[in-house]
mmCIF file of the N, C-alpha and C atoms, coordinates in Angstrom:
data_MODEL
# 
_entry.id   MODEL 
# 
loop_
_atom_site.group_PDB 
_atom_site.id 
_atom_site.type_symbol 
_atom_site.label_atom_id 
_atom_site.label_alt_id 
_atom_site.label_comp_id 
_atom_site.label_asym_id 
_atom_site.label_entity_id 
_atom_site.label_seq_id 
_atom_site.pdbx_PDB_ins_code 
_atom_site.Cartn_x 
_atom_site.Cartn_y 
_atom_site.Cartn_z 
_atom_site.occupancy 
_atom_site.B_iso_or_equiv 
_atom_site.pdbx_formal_charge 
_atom_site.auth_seq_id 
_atom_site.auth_comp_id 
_atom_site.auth_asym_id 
_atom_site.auth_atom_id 
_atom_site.pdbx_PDB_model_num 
ATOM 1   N N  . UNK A 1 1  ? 0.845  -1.188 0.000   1.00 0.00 ? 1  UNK A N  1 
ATOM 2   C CA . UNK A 1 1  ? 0.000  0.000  0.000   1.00 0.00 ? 1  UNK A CA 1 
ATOM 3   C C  . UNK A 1 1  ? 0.881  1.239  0.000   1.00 0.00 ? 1  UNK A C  1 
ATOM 4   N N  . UNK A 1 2  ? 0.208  2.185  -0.822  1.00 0.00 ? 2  UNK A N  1 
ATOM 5   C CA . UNK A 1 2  ? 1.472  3.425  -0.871  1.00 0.00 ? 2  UNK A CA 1 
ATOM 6   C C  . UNK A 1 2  ? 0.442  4.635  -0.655  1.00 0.00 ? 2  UNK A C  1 
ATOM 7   N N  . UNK A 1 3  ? 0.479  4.851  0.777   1.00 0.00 ? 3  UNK A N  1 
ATOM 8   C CA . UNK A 1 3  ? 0.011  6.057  1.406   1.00 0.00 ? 3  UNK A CA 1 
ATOM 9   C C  . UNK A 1 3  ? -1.120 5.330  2.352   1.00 0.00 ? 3  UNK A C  1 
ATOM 10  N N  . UNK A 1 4  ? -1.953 6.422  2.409   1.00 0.00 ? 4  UNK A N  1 
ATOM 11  C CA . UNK A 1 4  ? -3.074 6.451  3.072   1.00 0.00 ? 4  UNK A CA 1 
ATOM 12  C C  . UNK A 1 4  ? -4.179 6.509  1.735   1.00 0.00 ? 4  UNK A C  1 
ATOM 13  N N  . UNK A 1 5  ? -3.852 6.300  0.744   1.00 0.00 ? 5  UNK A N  1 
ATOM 14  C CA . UNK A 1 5  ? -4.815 6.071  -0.509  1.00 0.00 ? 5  UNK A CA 1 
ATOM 15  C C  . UNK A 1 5  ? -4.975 4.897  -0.900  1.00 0.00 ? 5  UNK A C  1 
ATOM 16  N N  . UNK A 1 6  ? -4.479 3.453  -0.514  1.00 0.00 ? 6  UNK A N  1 
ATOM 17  C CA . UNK A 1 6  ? -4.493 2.256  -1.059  1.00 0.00 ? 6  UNK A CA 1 
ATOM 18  C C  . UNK A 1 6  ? -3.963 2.231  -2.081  1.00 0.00 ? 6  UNK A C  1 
ATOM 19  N N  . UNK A 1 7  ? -3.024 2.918  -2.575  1.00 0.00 ? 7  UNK A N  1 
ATOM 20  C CA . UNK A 1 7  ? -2.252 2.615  -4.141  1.00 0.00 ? 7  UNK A CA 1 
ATOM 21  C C  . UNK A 1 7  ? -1.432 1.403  -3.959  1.00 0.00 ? 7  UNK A C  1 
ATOM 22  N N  . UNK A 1 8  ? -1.604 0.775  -5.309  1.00 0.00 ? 8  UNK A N  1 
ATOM 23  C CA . UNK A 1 8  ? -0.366 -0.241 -5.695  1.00 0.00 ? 8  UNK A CA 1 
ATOM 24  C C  . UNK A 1 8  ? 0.595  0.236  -6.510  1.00 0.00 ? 8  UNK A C  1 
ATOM 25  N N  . UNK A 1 9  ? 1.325  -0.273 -6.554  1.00 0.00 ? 9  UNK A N  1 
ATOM 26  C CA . UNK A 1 9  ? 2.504  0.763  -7.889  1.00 0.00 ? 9  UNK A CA 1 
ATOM 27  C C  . UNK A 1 9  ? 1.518  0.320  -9.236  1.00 0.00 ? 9  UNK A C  1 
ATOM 28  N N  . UNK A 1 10 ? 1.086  -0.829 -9.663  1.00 0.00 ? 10 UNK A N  1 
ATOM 29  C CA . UNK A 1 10 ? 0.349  -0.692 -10.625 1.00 0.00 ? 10 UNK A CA 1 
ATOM 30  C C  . UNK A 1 10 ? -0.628 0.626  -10.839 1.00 0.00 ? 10 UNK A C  1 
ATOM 31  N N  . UNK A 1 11 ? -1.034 0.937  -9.741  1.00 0.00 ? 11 UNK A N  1 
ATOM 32  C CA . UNK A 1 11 ? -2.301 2.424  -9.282  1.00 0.00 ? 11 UNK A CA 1 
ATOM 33  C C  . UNK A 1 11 ? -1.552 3.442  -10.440 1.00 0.00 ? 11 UNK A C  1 
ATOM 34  N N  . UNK A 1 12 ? -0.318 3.367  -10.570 1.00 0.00 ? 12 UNK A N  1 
ATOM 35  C CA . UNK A 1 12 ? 0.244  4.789  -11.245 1.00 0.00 ? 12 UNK A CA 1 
ATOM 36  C C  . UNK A 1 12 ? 0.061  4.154  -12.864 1.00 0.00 ? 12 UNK A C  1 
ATOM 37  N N  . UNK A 1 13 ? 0.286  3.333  -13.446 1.00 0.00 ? 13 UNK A N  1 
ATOM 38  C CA . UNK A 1 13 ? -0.207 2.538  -14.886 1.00 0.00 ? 13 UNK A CA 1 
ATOM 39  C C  . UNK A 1 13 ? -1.850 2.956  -15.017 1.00 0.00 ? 13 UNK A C  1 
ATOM 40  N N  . UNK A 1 14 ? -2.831 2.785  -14.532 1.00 0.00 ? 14 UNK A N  1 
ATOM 41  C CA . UNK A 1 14 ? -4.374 3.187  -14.496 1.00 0.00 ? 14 UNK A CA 1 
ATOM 42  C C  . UNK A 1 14 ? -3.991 4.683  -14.539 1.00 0.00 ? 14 UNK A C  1 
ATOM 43  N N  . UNK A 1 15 ? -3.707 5.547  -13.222 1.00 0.00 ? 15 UNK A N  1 
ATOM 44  C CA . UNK A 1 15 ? -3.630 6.707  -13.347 1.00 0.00 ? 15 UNK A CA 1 
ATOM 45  C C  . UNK A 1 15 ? -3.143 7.736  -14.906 1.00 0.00 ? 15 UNK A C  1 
ATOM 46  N N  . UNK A 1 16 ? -2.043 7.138  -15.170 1.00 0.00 ? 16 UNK A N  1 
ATOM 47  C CA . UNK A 1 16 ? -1.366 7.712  -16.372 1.00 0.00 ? 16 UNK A CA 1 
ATOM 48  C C  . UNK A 1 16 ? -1.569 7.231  -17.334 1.00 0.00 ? 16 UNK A C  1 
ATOM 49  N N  . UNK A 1 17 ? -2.545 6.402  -17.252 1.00 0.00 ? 17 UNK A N  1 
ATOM 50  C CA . UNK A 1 17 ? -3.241 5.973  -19.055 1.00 0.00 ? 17 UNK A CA 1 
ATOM 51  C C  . UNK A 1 17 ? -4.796 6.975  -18.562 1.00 0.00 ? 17 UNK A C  1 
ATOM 52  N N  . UNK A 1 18 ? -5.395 7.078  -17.641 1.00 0.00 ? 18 UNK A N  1 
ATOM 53  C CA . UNK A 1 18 ? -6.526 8.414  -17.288 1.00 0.00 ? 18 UNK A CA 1 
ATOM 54  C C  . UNK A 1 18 ? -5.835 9.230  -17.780 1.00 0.00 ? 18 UNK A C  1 
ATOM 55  N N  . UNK A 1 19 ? -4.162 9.698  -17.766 1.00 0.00 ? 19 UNK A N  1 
ATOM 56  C CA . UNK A 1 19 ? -3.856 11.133 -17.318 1.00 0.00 ? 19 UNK A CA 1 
ATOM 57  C C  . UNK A 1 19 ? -3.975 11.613 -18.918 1.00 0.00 ? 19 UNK A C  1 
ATOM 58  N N  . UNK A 1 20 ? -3.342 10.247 -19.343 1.00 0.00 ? 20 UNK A N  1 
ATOM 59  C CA . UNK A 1 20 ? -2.755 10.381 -21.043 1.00 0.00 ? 20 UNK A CA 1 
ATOM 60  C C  . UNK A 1 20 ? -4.079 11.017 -22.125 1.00 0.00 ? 20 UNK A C  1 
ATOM 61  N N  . UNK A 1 21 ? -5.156 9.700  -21.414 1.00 0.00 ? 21 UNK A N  1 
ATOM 62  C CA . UNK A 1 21 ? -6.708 9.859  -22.588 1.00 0.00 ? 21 UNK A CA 1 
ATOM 63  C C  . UNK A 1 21 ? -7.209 11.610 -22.194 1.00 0.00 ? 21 UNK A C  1 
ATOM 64  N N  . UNK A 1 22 ? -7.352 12.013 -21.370 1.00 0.00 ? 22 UNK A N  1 
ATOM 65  C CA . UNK A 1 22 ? -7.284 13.184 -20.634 1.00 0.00 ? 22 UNK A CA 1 
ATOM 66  C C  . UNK A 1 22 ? -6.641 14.801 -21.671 1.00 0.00 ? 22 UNK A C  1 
ATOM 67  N N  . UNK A 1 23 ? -5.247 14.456 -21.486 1.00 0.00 ? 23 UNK A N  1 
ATOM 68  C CA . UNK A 1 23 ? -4.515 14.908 -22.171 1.00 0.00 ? 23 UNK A CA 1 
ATOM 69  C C  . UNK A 1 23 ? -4.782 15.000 -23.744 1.00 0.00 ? 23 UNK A C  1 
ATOM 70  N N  . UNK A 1 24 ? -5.227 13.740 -24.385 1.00 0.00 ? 24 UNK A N  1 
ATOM 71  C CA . UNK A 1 24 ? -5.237 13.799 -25.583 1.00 0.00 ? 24 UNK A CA 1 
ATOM 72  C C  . UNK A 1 24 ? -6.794 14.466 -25.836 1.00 0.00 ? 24 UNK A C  1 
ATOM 73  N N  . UNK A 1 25 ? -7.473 14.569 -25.219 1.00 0.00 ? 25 UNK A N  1 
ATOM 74  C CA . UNK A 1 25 ? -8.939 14.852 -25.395 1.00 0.00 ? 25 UNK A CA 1 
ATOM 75  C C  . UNK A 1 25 ? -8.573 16.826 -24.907 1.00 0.00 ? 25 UNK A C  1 
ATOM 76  N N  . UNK A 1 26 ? -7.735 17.082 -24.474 1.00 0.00 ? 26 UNK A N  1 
ATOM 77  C CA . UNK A 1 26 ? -7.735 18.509 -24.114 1.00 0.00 ? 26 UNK A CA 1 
ATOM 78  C C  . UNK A 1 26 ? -6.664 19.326 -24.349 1.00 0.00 ? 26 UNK A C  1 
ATOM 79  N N  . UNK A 1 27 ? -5.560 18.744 -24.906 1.00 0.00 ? 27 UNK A N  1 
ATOM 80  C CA . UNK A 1 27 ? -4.820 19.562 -24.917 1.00 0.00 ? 27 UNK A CA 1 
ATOM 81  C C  . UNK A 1 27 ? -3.759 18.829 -26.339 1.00 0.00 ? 27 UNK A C  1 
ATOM 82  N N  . UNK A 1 28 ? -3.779 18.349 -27.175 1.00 0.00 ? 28 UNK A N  1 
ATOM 83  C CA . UNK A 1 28 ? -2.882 17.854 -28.466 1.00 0.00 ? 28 UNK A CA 1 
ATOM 84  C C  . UNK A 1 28 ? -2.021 16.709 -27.536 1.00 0.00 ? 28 UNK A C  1 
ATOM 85  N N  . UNK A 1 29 ? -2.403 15.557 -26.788 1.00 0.00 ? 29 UNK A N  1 
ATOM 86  C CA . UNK A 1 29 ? -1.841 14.646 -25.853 1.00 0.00 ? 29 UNK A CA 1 
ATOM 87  C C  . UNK A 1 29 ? -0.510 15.285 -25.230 1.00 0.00 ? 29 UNK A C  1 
ATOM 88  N N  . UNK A 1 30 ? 0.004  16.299 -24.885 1.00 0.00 ? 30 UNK A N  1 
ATOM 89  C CA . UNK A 1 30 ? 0.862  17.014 -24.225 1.00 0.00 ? 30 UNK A CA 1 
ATOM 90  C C  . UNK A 1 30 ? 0.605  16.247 -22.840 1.00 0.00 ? 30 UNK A C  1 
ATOM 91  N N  . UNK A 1 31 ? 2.059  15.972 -22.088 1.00 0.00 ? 31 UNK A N  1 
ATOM 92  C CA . UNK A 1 31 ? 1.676  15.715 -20.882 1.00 0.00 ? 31 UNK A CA 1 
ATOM 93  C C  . UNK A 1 31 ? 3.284  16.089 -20.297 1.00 0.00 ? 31 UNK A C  1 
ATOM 94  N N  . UNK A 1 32 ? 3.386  16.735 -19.046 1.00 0.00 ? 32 UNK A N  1 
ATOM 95  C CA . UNK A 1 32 ? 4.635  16.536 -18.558 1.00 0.00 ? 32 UNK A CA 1 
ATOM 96  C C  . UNK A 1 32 ? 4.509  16.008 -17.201 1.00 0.00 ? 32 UNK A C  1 
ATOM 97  N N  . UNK A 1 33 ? 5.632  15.388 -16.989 1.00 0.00 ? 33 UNK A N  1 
ATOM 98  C CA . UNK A 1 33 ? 5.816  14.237 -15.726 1.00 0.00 ? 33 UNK A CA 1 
ATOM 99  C C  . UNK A 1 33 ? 6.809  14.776 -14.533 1.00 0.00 ? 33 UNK A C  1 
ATOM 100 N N  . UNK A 1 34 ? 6.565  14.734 -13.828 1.00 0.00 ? 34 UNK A N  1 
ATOM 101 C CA . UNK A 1 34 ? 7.859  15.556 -12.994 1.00 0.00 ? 34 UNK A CA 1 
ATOM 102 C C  . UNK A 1 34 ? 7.592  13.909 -11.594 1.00 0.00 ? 34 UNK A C  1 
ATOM 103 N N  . UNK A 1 35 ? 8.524  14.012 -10.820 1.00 0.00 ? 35 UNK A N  1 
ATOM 104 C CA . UNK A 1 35 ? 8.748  13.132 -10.155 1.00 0.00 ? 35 UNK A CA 1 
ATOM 105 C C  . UNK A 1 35 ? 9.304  13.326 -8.740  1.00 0.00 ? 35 UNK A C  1 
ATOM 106 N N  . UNK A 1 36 ? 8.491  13.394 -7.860  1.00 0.00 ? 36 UNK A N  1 
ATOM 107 C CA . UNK A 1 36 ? 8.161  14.186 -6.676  1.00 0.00 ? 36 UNK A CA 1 
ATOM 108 C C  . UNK A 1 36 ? 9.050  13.376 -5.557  1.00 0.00 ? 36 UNK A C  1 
ATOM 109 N N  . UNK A 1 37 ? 9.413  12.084 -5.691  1.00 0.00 ? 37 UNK A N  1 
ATOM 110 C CA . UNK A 1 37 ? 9.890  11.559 -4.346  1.00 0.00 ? 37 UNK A CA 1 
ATOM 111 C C  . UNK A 1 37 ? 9.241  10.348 -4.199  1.00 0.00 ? 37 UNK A C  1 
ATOM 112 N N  . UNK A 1 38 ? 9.004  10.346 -2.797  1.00 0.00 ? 38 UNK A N  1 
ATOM 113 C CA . UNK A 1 38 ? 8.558  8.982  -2.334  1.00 0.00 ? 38 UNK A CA 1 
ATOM 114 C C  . UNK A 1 38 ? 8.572  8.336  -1.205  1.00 0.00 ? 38 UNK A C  1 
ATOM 115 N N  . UNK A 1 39 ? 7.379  8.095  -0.187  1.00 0.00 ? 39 UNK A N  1 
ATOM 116 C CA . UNK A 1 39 ? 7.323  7.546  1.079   1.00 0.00 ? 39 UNK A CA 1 
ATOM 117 C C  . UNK A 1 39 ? 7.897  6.289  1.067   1.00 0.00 ? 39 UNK A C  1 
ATOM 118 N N  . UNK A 1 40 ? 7.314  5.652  0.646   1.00 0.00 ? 40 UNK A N  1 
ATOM 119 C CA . UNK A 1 40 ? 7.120  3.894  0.471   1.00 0.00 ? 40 UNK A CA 1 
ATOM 120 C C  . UNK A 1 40 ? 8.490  3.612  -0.687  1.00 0.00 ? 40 UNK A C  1 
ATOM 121 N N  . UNK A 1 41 ? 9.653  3.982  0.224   1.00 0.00 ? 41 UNK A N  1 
ATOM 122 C CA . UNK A 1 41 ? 10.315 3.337  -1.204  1.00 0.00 ? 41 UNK A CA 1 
ATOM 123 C C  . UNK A 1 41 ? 10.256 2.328  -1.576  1.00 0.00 ? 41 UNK A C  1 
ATOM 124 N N  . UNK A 1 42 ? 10.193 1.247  -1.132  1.00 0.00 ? 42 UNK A N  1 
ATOM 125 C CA . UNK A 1 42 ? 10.355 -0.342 -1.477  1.00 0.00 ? 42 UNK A CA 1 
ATOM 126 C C  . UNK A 1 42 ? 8.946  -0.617 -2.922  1.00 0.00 ? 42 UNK A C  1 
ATOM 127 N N  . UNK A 1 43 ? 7.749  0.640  -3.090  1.00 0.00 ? 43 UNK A N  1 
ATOM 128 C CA . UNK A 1 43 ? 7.086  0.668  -3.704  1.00 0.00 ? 43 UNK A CA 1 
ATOM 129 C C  . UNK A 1 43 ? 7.193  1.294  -4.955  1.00 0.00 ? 43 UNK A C  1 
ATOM 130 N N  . UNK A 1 44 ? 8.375  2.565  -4.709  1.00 0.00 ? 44 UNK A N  1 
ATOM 131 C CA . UNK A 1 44 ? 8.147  3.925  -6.077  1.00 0.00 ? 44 UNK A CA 1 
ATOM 132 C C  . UNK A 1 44 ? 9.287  3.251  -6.937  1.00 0.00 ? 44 UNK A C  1 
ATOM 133 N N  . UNK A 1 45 ? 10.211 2.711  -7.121  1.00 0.00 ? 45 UNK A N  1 
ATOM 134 C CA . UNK A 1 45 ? 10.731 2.149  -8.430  1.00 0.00 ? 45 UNK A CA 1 
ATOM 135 C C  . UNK A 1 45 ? 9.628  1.447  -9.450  1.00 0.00 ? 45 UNK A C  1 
ATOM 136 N N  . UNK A 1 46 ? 8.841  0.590  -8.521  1.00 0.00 ? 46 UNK A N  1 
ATOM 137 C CA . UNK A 1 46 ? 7.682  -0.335 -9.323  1.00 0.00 ? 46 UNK A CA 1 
ATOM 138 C C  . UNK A 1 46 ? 6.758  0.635  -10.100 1.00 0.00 ? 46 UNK A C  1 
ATOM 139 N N  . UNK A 1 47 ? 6.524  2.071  -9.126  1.00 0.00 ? 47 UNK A N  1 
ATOM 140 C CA . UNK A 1 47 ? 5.224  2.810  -9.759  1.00 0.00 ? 47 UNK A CA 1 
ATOM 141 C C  . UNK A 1 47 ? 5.721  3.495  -10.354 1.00 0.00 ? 47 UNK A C  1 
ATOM 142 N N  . UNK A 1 48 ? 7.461  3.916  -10.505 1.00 0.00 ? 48 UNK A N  1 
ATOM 143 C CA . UNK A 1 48 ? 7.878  4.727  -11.922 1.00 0.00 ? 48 UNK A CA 1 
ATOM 144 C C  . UNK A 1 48 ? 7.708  3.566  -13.044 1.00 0.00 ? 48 UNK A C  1 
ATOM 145 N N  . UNK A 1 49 ? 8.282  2.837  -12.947 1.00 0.00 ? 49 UNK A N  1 
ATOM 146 C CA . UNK A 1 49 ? 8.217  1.925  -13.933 1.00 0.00 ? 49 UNK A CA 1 
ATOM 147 C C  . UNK A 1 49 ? 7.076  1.291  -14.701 1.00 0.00 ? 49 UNK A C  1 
ATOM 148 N N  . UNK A 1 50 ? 5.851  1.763  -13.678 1.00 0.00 ? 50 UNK A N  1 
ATOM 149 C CA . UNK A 1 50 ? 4.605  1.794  -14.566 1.00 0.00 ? 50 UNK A CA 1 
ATOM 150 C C  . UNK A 1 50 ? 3.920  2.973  -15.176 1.00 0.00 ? 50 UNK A C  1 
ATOM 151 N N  . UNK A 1 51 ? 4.581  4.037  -14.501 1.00 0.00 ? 51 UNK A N  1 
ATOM 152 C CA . UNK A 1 51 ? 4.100  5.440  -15.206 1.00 0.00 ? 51 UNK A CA 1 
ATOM 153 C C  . UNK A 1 51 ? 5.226  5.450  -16.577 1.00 0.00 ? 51 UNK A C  1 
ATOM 154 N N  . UNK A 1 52 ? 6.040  5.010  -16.329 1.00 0.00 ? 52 UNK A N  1 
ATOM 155 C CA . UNK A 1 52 ? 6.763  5.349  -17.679 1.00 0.00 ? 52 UNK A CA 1 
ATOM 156 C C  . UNK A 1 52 ? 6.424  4.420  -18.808 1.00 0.00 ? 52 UNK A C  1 
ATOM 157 N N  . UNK A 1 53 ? 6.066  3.027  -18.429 1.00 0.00 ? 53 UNK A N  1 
ATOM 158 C CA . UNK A 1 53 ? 5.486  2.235  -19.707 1.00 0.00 ? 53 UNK A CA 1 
ATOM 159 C C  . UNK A 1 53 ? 4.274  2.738  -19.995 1.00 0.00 ? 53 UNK A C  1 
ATOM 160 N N  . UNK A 1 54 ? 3.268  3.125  -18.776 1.00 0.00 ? 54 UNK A N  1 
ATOM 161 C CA . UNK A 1 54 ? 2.050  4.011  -19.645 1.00 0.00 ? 54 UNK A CA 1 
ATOM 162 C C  . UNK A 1 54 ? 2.207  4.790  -20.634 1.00 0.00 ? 54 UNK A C  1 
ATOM 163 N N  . UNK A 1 55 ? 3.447  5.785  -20.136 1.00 0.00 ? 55 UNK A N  1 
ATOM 164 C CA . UNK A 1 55 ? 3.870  6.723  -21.041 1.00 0.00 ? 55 UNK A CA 1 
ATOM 165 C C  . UNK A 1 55 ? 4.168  6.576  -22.547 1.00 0.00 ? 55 UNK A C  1 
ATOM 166 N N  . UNK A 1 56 ? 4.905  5.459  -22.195 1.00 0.00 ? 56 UNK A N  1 
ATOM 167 C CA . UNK A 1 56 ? 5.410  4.774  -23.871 1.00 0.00 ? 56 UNK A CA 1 
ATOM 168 C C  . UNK A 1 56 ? 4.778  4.214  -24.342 1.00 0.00 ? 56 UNK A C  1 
ATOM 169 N N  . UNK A 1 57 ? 3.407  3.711  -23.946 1.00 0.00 ? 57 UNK A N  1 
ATOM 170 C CA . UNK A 1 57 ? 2.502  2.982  -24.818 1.00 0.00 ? 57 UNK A CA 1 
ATOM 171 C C  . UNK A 1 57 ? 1.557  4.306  -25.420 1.00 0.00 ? 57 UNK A C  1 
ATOM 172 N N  . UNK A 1 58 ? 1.378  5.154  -24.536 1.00 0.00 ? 58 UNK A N  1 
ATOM 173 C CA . UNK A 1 58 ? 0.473  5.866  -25.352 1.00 0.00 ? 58 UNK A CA 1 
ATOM 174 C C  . UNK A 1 58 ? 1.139  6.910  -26.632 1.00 0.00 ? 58 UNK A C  1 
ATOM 175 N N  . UNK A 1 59 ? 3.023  6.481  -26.840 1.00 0.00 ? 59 UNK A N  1 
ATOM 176 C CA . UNK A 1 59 ? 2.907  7.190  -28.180 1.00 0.00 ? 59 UNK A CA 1 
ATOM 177 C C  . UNK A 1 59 ? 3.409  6.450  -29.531 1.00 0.00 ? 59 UNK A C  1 
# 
């Protein structure tokens, strides 16, 4: 669990394919990613690694 939100690192793969369809519906799919840190480390390698394959699938 990563926070007090119930995330899985998968949670960030769902999130950033929302963030992506989102993006492409409002703005020419523009998206920038910035990368804030991390409580749960033993968790945020897994949930970069799914925000960034979201990333690469959606171009």
């Amino acid at each position: 669990m990563i926070s007090h939100m119930w995330l899985e690192p998968e949670s960030y793969k769902w999130m950033t394919e929302r963030l992506v369809e989102a993006a492409e519906e409002q703005c020419g799919g523009r998206v920038v990613s910035v990368l804030e840190g991390g409580y749960q480390l033993d968790y945020l390698g897994q949930a970069v690694v799914h925000h960034l394959a979201a990333m690469a699938a959606s171009r």
